[in-house]
Every structure is written in C-alpha cells, then in structure tokens.
KENU-541941 format. One record per residue: x, y, z of N, C-alpha, C in turn; residue number from 0. Coordinates in steps of 0.05 Angstrom, whole numbers, always signed. Example, Ala and Ser with C-alpha at 12.3 -4.5 7.8 and 13.67 -1.06 7.14 Angstrom:
+264,-114,+156,+246,-90,+156,+264,-66,+156,0
+257,-45,+142,+273,-21,+143,+258,+1,+157,1
This chain:
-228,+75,-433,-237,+101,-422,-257,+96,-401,0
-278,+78,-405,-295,+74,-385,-279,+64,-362,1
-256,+41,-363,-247,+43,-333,-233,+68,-327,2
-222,+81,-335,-214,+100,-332,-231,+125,-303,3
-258,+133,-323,-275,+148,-312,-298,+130,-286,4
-287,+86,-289,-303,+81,-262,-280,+94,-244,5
-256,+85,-249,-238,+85,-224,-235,+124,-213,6
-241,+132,-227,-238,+163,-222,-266,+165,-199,7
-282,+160,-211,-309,+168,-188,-302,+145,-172,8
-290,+122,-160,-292,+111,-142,-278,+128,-119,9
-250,+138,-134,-227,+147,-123,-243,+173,-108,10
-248,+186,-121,-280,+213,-111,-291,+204,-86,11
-318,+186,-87,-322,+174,-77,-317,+164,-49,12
-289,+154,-49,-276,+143,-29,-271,+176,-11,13
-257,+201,-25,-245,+213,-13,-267,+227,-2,14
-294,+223,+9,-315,+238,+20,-308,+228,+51,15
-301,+205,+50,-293,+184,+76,-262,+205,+90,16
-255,+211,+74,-231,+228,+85,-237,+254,+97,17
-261,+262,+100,-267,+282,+121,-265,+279,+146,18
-267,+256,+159,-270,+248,+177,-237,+253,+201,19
-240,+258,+224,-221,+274,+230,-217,+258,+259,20
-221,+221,+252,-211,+204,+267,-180,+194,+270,21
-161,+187,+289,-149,+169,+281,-146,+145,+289,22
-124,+135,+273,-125,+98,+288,-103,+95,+307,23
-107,+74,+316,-87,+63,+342,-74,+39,+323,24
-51,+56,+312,-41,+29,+297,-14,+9,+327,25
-24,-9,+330,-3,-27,+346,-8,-60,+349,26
+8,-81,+350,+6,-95,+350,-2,-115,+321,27
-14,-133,+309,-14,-155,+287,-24,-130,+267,28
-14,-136,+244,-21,-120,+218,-29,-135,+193,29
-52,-132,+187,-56,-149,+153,-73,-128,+139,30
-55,-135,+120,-69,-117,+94,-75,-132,+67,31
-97,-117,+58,-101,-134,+34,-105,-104,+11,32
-98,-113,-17,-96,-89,-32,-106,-100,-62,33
-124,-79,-78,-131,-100,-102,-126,-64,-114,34
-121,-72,-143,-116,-46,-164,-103,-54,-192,35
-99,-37,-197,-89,-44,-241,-60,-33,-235,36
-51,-42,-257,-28,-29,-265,-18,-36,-288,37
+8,-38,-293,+22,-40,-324,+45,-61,-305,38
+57,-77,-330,+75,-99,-318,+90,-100,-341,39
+118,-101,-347,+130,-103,-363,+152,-128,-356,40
+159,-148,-377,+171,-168,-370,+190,-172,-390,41
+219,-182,-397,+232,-186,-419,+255,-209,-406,42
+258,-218,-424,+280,-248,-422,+303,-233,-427,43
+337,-257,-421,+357,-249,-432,+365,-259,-451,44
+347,-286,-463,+339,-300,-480,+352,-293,-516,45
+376,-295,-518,+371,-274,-550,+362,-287,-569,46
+365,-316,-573,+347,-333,-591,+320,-330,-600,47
+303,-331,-573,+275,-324,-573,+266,-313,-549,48
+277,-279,-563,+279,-259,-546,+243,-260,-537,49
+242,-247,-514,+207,-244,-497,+212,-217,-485,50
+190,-200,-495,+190,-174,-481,+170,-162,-493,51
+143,-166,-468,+123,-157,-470,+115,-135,-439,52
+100,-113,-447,+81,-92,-428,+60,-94,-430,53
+42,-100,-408,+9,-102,-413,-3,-93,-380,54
-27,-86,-393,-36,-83,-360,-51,-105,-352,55
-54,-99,-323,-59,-122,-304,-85,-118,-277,56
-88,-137,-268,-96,-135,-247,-81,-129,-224,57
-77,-127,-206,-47,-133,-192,-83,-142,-160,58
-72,-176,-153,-91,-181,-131,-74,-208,-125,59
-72,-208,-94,-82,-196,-72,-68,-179,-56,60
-37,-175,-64,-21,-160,-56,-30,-154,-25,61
-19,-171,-17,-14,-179,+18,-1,-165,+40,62
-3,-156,+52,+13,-148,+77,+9,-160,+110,63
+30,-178,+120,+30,-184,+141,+55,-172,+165,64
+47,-171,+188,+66,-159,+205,+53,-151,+226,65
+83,-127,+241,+78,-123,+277,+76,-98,+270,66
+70,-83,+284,+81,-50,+289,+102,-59,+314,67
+123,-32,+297,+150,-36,+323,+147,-14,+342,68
+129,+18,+327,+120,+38,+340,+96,+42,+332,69
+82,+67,+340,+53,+71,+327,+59,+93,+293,70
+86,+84,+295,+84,+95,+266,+112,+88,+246,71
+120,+61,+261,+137,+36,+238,+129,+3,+246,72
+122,+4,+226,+117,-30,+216,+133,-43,+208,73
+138,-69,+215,+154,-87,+201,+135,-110,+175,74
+139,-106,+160,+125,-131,+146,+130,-153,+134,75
+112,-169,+118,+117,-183,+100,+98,-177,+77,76
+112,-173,+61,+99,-163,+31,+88,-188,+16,77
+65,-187,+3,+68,-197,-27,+54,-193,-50,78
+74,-169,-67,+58,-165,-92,+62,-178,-110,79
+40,-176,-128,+39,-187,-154,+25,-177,-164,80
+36,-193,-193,+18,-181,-221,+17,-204,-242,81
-11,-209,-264,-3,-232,-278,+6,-223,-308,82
+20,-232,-317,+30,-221,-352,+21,-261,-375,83
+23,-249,-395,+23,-274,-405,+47,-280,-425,84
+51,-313,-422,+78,-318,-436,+68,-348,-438,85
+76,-353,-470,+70,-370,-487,+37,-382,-487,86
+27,-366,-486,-1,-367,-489,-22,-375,-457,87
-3,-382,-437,-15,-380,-413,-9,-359,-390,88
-24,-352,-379,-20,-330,-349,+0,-338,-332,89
+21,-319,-328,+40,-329,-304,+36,-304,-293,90
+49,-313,-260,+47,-291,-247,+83,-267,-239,91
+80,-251,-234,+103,-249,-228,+102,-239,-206,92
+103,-244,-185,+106,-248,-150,+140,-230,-135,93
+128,-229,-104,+153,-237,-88,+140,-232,-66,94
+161,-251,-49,+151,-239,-17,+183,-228,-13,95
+173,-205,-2,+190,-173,+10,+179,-171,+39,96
+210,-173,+51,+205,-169,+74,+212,-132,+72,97
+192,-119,+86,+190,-90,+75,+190,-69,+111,98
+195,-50,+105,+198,-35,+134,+178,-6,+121,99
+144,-4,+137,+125,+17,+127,+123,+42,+147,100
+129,+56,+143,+139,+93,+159,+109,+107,+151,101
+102,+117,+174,+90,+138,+165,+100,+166,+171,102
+92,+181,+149,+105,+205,+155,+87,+221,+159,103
+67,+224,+158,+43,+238,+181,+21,+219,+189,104
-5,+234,+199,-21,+214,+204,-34,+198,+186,105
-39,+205,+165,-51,+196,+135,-29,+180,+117,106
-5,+189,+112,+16,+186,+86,+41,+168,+96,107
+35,+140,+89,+63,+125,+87,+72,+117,+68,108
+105,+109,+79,+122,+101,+54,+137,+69,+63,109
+139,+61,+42,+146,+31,+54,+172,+10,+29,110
+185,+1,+36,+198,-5,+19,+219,-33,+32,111
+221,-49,+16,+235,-73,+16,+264,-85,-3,112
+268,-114,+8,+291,-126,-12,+290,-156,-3,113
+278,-169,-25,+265,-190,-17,+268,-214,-40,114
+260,-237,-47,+249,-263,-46,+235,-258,-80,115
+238,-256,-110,+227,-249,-132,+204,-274,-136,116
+193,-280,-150,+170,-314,-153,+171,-304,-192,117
+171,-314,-203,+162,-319,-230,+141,-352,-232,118
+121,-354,-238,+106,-373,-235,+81,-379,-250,119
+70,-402,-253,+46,-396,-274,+22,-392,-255,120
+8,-382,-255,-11,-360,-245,-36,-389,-234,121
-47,-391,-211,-51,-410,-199,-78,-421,-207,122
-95,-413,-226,-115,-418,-239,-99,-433,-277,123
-77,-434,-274,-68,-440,-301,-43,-473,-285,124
-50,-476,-258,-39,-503,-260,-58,-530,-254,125
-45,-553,-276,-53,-581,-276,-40,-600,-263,126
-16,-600,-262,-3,-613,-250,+27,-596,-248,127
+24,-604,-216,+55,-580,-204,+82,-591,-217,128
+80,-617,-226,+111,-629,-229,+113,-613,-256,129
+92,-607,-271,+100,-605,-303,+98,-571,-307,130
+105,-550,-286,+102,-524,-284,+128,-517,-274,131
+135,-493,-285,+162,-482,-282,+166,-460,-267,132
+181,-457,-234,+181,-441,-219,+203,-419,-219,133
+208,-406,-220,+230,-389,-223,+240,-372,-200,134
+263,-373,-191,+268,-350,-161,+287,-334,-174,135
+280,-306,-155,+309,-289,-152,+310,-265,-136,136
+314,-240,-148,+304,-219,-122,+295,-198,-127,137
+279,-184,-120,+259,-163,-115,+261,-141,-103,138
+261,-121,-108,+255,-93,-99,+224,-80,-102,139
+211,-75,-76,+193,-56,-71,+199,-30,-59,140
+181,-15,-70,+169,+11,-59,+146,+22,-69,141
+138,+28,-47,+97,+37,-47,+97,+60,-31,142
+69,+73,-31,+69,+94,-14,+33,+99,-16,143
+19,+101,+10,-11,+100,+7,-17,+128,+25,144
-43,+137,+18,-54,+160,+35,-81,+138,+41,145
-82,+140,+76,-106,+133,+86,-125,+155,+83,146
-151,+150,+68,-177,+159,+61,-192,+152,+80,147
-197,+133,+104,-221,+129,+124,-204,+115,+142,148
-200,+134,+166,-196,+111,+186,-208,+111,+213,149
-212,+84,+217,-227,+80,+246,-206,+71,+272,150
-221,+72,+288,-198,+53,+311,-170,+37,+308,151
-182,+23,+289,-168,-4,+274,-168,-16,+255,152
-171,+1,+230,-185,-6,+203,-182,+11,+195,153
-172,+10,+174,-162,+42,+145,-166,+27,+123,154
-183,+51,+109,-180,+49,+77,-160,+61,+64,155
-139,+59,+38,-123,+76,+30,-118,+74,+0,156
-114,+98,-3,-104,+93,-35,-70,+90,-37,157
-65,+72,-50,-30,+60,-48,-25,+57,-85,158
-9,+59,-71,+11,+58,-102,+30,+47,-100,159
+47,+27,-119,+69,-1,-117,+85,-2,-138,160
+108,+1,-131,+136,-8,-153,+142,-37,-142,161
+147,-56,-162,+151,-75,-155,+178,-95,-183,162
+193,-93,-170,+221,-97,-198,+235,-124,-185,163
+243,-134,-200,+251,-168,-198,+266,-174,-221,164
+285,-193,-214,+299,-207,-232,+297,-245,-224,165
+285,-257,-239,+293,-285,-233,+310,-301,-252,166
+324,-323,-245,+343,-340,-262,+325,-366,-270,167
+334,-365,-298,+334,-383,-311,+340,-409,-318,168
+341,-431,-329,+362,-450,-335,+385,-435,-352,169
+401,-447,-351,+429,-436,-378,+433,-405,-378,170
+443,-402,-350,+440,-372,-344,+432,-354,-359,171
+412,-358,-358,+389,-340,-368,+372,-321,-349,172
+364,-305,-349,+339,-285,-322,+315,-268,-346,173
+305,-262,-319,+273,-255,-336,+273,-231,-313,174
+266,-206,-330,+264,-185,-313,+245,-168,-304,175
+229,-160,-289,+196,-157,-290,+199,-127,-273,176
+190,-116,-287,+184,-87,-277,+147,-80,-274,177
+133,-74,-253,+107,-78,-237,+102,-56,-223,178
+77,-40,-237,+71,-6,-231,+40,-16,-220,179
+26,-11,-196,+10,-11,-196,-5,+11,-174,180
-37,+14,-185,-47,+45,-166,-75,+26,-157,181
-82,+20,-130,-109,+12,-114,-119,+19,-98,182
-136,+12,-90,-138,+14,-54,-139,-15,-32,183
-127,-2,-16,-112,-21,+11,-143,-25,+23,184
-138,-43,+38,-150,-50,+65,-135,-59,+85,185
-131,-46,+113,-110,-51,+132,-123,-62,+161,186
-126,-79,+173,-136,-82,+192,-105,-75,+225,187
-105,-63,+242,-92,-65,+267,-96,-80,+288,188
C-alpha cells in the first residue's frame, strides 16, 4: 500500500509540470530511458517440471533508441525488460523490438513493435558466461505514454508497456513471458 500511495503522489506531482503550454521540436537522434513496476508472468511448456510463476517487478532500463522520420513518427529500437525468478536466481526477460512511435496529438503516443525475445539470467546474477543459459525467440510490444513536461528537447512522460515473448528451449521446449508495466520515460531529441 505504501508504494502504492508513493507512486500516486509522484504521479500528482509530476502532473503540475503539465501545465506548461510548451512544445518540443521532436527531430533528428532519439534516446529514451524509462524506469517503473509492473507484473511479469512467465510459464514453461515443460510438463514434467511444469514453471509458471506472476510476480511483480521492476521493469529498468527499458531503452529507446532512434531517428524521427517526421516531427511526429519515430523509428526505434526498443528494449524492455523485466526480472522474474526461476530456480532460485533472477533472470531477466528482455527483447530488442525494432518498434515504429506515432503521436497522435501533441502530448499522447502510441508505439508498437515485432522483434528479437532475450530470456537470460539477469546481469548481476552472472559468474561465468560459459556456465549461463541464453534463450532467443520473439517478441511483441505495445506502449503508449502522455508527455507531462516538455521542453525544446526533453520530455517527461508517463508510459505504459505490454511486452509478450516466446523463447525456445532445448528439446522443443519454449518459455512464455507475458510483461505489464506503468513508469515514467525520459526522452531526450
């Protein structure tokens, strides 16, 4: 409950910055960085020793690189994540999504991809790379943020992220990760 009622007054907070009745010159290099919670659900196809756990998460640093193609479509490169735990250590569940971000007014975009899935152990939980198990496959995003403060070339925003993946296994096997998360962006132009 207490995060609950910090993230509520931050969210407050922030939206005082949304009075402001600037806009930006979005054109040219794009990076974004985005930190927030969410819920992550992961399950094997495993039936022996079935895995299927939901927990919440951090979801950081969830990346955004790219061009603007107009002053109001981006091309990017995505990468969200979230960490879950399996067999008693943190993995992450990743992808890079190459993603196409619309705005549909001056404040409210929508952005969405089909991309590159990562299943991985979470990069504070490796000792040695040879003895860690990487997993690929593919990924679906879709997000959508309202800019709360923007300057020239710099927006704050509140975003929100679907992030769904399937990766393969040995012995045709896949691991399926479904990734809800609510933050705020930082966007530099």
């Amino acid at each position: 409950m207490k995060n609950v009622l910090l993230f509520a007054l931050l969210v407050s907070a922030l939206n005082v910055f949304a009075q402001n009745n600037g806009t930006v010159e979005r054109k040219g290099f794009v990076i974004g960085l985005g930190i927030g919670g969410g819920a992550i659900s992961v399950s094997d196809s495993n039936q022996e020793n079935p895995f299927d756990k939901t927990s919440g998460g951090l979801s950081l640093p969830n990346l955004k690189l790219g061009m603007m193609l107009s002053d109001r479509v981006a091309l990017l490169a995505t990468f969200p994540g979230m960490i879950y735990e399996y067999d008693g250590k943190d993995r992450s569940f990743e992808g890079f999504v190459p993603a196409i971000q619309y705005w549909v007014d001056n404040r409210w975009w929508v952005s969405g991809g089909v991309g590159l899935a990562i299943d991985a152990p979470a990069l504070y939980e490796i000792k040695k790379i040879k003895d860690e198990t990487f997993n690929f496959g593919c990924a679906v995003t879709l997000s959508s943020g309202y800019e709360l403060r923007q300057t020239d070339n710099f927006v704050i925003d509140l975003q929100s992220k679907i992030h769904l993946g399937r990766v393969f296994l040995d012995g045709d096997e896949y691991r399926d990760g479904a990734a809800f998360s609510v933050g705020i962006g930082f966007t530099w132009y």
